[in-house]
C-alpha positions in Angstrom: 0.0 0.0 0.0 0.8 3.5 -0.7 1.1 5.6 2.6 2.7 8.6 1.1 2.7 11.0 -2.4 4.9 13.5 -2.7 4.9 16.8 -5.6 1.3 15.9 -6.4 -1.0 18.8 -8.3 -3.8 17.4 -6.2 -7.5 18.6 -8.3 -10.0 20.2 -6.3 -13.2 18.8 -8.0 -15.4 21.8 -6.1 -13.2 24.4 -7.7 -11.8 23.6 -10.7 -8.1 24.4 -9.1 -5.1 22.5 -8.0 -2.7 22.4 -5.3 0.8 21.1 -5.1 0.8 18.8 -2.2 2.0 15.8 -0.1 -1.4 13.3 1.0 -0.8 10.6 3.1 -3.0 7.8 3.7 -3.5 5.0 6.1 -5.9 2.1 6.2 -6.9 2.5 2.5 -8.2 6.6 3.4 -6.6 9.9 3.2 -5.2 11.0 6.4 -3.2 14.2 5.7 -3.1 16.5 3.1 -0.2 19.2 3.2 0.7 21.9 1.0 4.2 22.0 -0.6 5.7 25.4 -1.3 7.5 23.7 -4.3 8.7 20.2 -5.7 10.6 18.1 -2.8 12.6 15.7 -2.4 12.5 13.3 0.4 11.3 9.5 1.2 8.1 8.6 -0.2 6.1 5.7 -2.0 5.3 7.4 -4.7 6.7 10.9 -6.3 4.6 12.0 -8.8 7.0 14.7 -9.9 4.2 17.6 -10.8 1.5 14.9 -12.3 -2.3 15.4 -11.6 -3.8 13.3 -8.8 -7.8 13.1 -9.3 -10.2 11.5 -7.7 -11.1 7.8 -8.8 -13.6 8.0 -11.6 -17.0 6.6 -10.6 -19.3 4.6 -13.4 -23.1 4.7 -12.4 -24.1 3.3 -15.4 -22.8 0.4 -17.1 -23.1 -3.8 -17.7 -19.7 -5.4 -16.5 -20.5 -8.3 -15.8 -21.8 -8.2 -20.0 -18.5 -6.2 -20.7 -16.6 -8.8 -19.3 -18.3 -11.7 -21.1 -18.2 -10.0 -24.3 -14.2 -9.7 -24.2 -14.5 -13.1 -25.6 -16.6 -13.1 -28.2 -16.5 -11.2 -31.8 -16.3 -7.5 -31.7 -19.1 -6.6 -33.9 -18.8 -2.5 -33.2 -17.8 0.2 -35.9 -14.5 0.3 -34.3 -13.7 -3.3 -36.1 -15.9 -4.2 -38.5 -17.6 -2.0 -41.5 -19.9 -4.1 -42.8 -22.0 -7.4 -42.3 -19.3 -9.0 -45.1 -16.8 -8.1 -42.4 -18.7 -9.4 -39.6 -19.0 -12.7 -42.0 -15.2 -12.9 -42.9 -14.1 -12.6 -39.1 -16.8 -15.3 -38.0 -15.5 -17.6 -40.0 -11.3 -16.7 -40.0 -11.7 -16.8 -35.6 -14.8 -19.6 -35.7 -12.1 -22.3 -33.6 -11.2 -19.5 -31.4 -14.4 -17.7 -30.9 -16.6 -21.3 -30.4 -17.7 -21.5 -26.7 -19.9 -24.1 -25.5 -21.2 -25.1 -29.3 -22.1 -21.1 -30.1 -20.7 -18.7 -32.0 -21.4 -15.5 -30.5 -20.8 -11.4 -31.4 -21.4 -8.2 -29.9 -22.0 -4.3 -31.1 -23.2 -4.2 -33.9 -24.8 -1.5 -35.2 -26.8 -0.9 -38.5 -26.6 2.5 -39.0 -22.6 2.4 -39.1 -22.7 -1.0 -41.4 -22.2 -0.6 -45.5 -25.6 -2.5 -45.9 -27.0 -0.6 -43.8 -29.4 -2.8 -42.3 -29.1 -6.1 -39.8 -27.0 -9.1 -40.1 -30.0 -11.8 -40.6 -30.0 -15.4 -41.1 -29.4 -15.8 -44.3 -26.4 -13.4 -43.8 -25.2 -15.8 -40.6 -26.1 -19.1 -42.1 -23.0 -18.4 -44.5 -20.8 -18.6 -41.7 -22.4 -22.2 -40.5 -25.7 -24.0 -40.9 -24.5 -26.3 -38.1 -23.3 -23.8 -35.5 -26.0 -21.3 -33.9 -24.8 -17.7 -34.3 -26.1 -15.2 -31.9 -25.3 -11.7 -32.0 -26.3 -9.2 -29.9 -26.9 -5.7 -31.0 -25.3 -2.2 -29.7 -28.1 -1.1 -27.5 -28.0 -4.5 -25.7 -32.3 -4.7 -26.6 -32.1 -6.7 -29.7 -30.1 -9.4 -31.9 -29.7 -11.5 -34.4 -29.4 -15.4 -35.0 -29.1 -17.7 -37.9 -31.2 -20.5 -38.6 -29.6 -23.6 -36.8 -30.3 -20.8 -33.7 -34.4 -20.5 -34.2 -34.0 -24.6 -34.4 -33.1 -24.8 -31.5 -35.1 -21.9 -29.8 -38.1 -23.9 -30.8 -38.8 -20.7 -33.3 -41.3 -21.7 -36.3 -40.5 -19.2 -39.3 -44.1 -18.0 -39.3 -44.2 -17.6 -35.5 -46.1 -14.4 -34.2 -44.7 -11.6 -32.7 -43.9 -11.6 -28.5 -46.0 -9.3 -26.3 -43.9 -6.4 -26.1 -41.4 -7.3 -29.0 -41.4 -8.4 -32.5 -39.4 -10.1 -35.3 -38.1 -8.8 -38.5 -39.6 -10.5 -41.2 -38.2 -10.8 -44.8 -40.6 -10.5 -48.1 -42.5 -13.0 -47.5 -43.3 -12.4 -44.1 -41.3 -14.9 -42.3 -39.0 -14.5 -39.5 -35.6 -13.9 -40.9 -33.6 -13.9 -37.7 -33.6 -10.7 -36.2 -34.9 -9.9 -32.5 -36.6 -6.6 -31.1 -36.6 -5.8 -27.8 -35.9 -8.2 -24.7 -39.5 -10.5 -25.2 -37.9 -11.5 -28.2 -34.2 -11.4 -26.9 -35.2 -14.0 -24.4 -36.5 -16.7 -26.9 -32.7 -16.7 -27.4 -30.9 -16.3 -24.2 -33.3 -19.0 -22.9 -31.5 -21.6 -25.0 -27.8 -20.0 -25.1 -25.5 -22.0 -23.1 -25.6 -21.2 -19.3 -22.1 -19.5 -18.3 -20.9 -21.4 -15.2 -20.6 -19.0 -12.0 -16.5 -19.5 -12.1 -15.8 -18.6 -15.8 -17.9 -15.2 -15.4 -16.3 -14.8 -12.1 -13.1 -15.1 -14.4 -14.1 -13.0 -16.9 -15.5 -10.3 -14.3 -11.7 -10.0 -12.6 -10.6 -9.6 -16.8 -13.0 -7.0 -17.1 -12.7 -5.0 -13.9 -8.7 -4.5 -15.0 -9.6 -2.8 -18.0 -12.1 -0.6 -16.1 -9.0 0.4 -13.9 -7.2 1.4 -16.9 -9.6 4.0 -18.1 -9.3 5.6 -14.0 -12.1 4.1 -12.6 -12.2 3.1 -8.7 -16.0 2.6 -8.5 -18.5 1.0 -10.9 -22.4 0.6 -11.0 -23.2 -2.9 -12.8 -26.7 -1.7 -13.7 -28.2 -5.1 -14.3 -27.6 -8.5 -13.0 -29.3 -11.0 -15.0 -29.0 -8.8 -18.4 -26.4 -11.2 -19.7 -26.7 -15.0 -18.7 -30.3 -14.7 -16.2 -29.6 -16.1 -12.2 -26.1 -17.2 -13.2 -25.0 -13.7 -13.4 -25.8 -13.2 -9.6 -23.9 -16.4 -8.8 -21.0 -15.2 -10.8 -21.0 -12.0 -8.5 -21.3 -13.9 -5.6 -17.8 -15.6 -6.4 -15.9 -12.9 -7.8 -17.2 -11.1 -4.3 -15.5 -14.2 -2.6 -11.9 -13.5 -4.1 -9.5 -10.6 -3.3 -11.0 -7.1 -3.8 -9.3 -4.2 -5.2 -12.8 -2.7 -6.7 -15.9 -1.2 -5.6 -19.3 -2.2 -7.2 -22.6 -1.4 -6.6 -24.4 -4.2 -8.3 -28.4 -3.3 -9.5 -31.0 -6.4 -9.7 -33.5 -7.7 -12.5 -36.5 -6.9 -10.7 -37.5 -10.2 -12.6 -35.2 -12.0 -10.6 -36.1 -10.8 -7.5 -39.4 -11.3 -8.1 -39.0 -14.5 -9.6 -35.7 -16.9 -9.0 -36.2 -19.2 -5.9 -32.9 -17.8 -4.8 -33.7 -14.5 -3.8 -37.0 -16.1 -1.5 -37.1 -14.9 1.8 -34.5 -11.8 0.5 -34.9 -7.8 0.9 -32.8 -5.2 0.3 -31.4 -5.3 3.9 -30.4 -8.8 3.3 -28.7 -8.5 0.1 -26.9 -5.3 0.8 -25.5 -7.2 3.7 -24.7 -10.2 1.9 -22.8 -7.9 -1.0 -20.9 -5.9 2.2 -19.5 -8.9 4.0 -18.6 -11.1 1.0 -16.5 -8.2 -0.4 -15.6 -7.0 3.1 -17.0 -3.3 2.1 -16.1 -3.4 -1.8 -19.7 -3.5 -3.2 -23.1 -3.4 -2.3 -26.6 -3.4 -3.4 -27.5 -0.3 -6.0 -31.4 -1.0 -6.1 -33.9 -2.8 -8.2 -33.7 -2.5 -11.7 -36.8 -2.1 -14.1 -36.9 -1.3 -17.9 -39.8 0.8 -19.1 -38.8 1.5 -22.6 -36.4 0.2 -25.7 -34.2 2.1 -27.4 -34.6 5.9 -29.8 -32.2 4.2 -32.3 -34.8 1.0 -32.6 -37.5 2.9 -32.5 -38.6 1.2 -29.1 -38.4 3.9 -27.1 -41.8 5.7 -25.9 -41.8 9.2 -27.3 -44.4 11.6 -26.5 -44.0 12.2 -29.8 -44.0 10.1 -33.2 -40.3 9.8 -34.5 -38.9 12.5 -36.9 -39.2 9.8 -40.0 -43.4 9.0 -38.8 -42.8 6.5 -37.2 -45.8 5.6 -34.1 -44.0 6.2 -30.9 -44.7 2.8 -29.3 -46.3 2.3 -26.0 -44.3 2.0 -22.8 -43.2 -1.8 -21.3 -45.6 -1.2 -18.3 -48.9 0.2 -17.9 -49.0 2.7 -15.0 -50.8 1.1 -12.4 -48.6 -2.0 -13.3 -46.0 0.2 -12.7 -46.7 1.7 -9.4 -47.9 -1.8 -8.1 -44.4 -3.0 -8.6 -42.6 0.4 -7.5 -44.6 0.0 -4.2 -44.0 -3.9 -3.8 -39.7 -3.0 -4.2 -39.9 0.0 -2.2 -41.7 -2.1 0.8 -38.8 -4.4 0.7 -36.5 -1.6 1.0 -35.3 -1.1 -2.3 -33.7 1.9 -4.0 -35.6 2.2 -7.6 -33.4 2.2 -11.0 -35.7 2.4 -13.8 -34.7 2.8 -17.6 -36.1 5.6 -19.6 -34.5 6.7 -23.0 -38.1 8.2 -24.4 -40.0 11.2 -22.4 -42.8 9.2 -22.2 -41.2 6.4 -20.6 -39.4 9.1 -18.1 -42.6 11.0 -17.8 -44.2 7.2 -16.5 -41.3 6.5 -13.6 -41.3 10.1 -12.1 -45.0 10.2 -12.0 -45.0 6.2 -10.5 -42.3 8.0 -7.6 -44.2 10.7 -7.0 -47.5 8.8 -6.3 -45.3 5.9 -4.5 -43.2 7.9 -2.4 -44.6 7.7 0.7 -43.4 3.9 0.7 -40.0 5.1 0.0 -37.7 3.2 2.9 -34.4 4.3 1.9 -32.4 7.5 2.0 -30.7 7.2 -1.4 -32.2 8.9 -4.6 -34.7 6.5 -6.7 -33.2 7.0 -10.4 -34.4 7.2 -13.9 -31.8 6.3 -16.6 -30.6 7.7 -20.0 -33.6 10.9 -20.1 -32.7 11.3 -23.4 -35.6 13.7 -24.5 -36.5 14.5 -21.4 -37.9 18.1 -20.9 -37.1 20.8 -18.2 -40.0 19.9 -16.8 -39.8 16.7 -16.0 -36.3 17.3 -14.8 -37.5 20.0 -12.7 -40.0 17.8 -11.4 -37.3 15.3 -10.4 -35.5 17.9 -8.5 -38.1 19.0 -6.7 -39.4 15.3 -5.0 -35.2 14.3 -4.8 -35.4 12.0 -7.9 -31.7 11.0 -9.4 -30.7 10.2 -12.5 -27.9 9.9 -15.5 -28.1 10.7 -18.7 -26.4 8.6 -21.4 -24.2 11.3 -22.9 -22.1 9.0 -25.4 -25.4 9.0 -27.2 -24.3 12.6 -28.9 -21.4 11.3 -30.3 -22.2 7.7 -31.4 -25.8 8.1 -32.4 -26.2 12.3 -32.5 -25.8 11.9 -36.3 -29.0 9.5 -37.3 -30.8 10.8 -34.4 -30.8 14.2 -36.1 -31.5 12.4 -39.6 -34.0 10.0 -38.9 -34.9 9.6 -35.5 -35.5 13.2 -33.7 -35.2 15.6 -36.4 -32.8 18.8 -36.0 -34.8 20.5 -33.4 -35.7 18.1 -30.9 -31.8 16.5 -31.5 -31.0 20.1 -29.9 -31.7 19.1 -26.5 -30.7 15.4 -26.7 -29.3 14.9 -23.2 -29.7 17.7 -21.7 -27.5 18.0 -18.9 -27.1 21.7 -19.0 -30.9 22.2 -18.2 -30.6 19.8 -15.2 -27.6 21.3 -14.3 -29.8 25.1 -14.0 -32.2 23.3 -12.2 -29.7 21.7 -9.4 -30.8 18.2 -10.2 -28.6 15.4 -8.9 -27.5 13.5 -12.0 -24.2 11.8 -13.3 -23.4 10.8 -17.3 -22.5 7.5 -18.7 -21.3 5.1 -21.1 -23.8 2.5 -21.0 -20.4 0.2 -21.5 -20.6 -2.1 -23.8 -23.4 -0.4 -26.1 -20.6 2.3 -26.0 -17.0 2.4 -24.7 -16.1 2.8 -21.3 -14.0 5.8 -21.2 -14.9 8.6 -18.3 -12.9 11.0 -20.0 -14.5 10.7 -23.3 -17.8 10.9 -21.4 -16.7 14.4 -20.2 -15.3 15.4 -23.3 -18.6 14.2 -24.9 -20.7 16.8 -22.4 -18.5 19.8 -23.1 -18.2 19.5 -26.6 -21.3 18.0 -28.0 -19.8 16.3 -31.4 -21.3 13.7 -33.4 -19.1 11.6 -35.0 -19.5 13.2 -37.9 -18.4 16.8 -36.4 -21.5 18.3 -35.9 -22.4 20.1 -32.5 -25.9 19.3 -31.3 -27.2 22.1 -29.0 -24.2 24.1 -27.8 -27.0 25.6 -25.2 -26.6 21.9 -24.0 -22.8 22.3 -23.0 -21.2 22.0 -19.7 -18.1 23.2 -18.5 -14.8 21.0 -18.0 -15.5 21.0 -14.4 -19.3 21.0 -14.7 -18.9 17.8 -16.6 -15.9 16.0 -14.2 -18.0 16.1 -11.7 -20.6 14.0 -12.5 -17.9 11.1 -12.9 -16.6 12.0 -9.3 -18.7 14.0 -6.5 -21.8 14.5 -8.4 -22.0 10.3 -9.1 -20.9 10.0 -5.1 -23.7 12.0 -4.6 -25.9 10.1 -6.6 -25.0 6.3 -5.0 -25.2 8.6 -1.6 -21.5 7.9 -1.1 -20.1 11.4 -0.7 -18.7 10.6 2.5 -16.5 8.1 1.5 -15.7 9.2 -2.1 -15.8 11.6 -4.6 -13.2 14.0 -4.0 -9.3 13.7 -2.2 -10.7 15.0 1.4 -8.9 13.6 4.3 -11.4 10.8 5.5 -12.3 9.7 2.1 -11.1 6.5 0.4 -7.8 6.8 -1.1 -9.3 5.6 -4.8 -7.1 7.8 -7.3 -6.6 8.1 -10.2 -2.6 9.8 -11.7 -3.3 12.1 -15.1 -0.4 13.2 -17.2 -1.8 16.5 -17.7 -4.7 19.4 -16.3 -8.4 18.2 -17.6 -9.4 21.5 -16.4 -7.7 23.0 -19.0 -9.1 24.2 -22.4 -6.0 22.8 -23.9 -5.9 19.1 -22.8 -7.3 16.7 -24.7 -9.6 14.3 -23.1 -9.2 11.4 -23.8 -7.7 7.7 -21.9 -4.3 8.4 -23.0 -4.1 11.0 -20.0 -4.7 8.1 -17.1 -1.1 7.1 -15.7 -2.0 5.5 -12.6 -5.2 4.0 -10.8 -4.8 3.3 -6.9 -7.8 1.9 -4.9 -7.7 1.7 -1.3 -4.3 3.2 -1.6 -3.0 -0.1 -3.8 -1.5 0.6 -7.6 -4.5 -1.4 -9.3 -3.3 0.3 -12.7 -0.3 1.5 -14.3 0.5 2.3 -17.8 
């Protein structure tokens, strides 16, 4: 452990200034902080020699325990491949390395950056292997697509009807041609995909977790266990929880699950949040209970208040209201925190409403959330701040989908205000942004640079009266997302008394002239340990 930094430029994340200084730390927390006239030299652990010591980043919004599974299976984002001939070529160069458990299997797709411009379907995978089933799962994580030998074994008749609350594509002749919308359909799948055993995802968590460290983060929010692989993603927790810690987590439940899975009978939040604490001796915890009440803008899944730019029928939301306060009330009884997703207005409009009439069952003192608010309006966000809702916007949206939002989806004046953190900032709202890793890439400062500078990939700025400042935007990946978990006592900032979760930068991010991006983390320490270094 690390019990002393000299010649540090230590940020101040309330004031957008820096300090040369010495910080000491014992038992994993800052106990001393002293100013330094100038650079020393004298015994220490660690001599930064004029580097920038930050505060840990802290992720409230992404899938690890999906990122970390992923890492072994086809890269399907624009990143590597350009089209579904590239997706085809790679399947079948890396099929003997890529083969797990009888499936081939991809990630990240997404259409709109794909030559074709449309989805891989079955007759696209069934060129790879008739014999193999091929499951890929989109960007946004609520749709897929499979080959044929896949619906075989999902039971799937070609001229099947559509799920309750999702549907399949269908090609000229009305059939199902492989491709899955939204997670009624999704499931058909992952009910017959190959269950990952608890100690391989506990392997692939620890693989995953390093690579979060190496992008500065101390402190991560998985934001839904049983998205990936159902019950067995809870079990995998469980183990990785039972190894050596050098992590923090705050791990967000299926409500499905906990509704449904024998193993969480006889269970409340009390329980679990206890179970989390000692298993990890303090690393993780509970985050809440986690409930999806819309798709996705970019599938047109999510519930607008309006139809989309290009006509398209805003669909309805996954719950009906009274559904939706029935189960708000059920969770909040057993003492749960509430996490609901939200990318349309209508959606949003839905969960603040369902808080709002539920609140006086409310048993816990951190913030009930709603997550991505894409669309939402000032008033909704000023309705959030007045009853103490949270929430997080998903602001990699403006770079990696800004373009065909404004095209297609939303239209040039409504794109204006996609994710509008400036307006939530005016209206002192508690928020934080994210990645929504791995429908994006994880990458804090890219997050920031995302909120101050509003670029599509393309190089067009959507809604510069959306902007925030450098600092504005840092601190919703350090105090302002302690504030959200209702950690600001422990993390956050470098305050003697706080966890000594760092994170070393090779330049100012304050300043106009740095760039930010992951080439400026050095160093991660958690706890005071080097978890990370470059």
């Amino acid at each position: 452990m690390v019990k002393k930094i000299i010649n540090a430029k230590v940020l101040d994340v309330d004031t957008g200034t820096h300090t040369l200084s010495s910080v000491y730390v014992d038992e994993g927390k800052v106990s001393q902080i002293i100013k330094q006239d100038s650079m020393i030299v004298e015994d220490a652990d660690l001599d930064l020699s004029g580097k920038f010591l930050s505060p840990g980043f802290i992720d409230t919004h992404s899938h690890l325990v999906m990122y970390s599974n992923f890492r072994r299976q086809l890269n399907c984002s624009p990143e590597n491949v350009t089209s579904i001939e590239d997706i085809i070529s790679q399947f079948k160069e890396r099929k003997d390395e890529i083969l797990r458990d009888g499936w081939l299997r991809g990630y990240g797709y997404n259409e709109f950056e794909l030559k074709e411009q449309r989805h891989p379907n079955r007759f696209d995978l069934d060129r790879v292997s008739t014999d193999i089933p091929i499951y890929i799962q989109h960007s946004s994580a609520h749709m897929g697509a499979v080959n044929t030998k896949a619906l075989e074994i999902m039971g799937l008749a070609l001229d099947s009807e559509d799920p309750e609350g999702g549907f399949f594509e269908r090609d000229e002749d009305g059939l199902v041609n492989g491709v899955l919308f939204e997670f009624p359909a999704l499931d058909l799948a992952k009910a017959v995909l190959p269950e990952i055993d608890a100690e391989t995802l506990s392997d692939d968590i620890k693989g995953g977790v390093k690579d979060y460290q190496s992008r500065g983060i101390t402190s991560a929010s998985e934001m839904c266990v049983g998205l990936l692989n159902g019950i067995n993603d809870y079990k995998a927790a469980l183990k990785y929880l039972e190894g050596p810690q050098n992590f923090r987590i705050r791990f967000a439940i299926d409500y499905k699950l906990l509704l449904n899975d024998p193993l969480f009978k006889g269970e409340d939040a009390h329980s679990l949040r206890e179970k989390f604490e000692e298993l990890s001796k303090g690393y993780s915890t509970l985050a809440g209970a986690k409930f999806f009440n819309d798709g996705s803008i970019q599938l047109h899944t999510a519930s607008l208040r309006e139809p989309y730019y290009d006509g398209t029928p805003s669909p309805k939301t996954q719950f009906a209201f009274v559904e939706l306060k029935e189960l708000f009330i059920h969770f909040q009884d057993l003492g749960y925190p509430l996490i609901t997703h939200a990318n349309g207005d209508q959606a949003g409009e839905d969960v603040i409403k369902a808080y709002i009439e539920t609140k006086d069952h409310k048993q816990t003192d951190i913030k009930h959330r709603v997550e991505h608010l894409q669309i939402a309006s000032r008033e909704d966000i000023k309705l959030m701040t007045e009853n103490n809702i949270g929430g997080s916007f998903f602001i990699n949206h403006i770079y990696y989908f800004g373009d065909i939002h404004k095209s297609k989806f939303l239209g040039p004046e409504r794109v204006k205000h996609l994710e509008p953190v400036k307006t939530a900032e005016e209206e002192g709202m508690t928020f934080t942004i994210h990645s929504d890793c791995p429908v994006t890439d994880i990458s804090p400062l890219s997050s920031i640079r995302f909120a101050v500078e509003r670029q599509t990939r393309n190089g067009d700025t959507l809604g510069d009266e959306e902007k925030l400042s450098r600092l504005e935007a840092y601190k919703k990946m350090t105090i302002d997302a302690a504030k959200l978990n209702g950690t600001e006592d422990t993390e956050g900032s470098i305050t003697v008394g706080k966890y000594a979760d760092f994170v070393v930068l090779d330049d100012n991010p304050f300043t106009d002239g740095c760039e930010l991006s992951d080439e400026l983390v050095l160093m991660t320490m958690v706890n005071g340990d080097i978890v990370y270094e470059k």
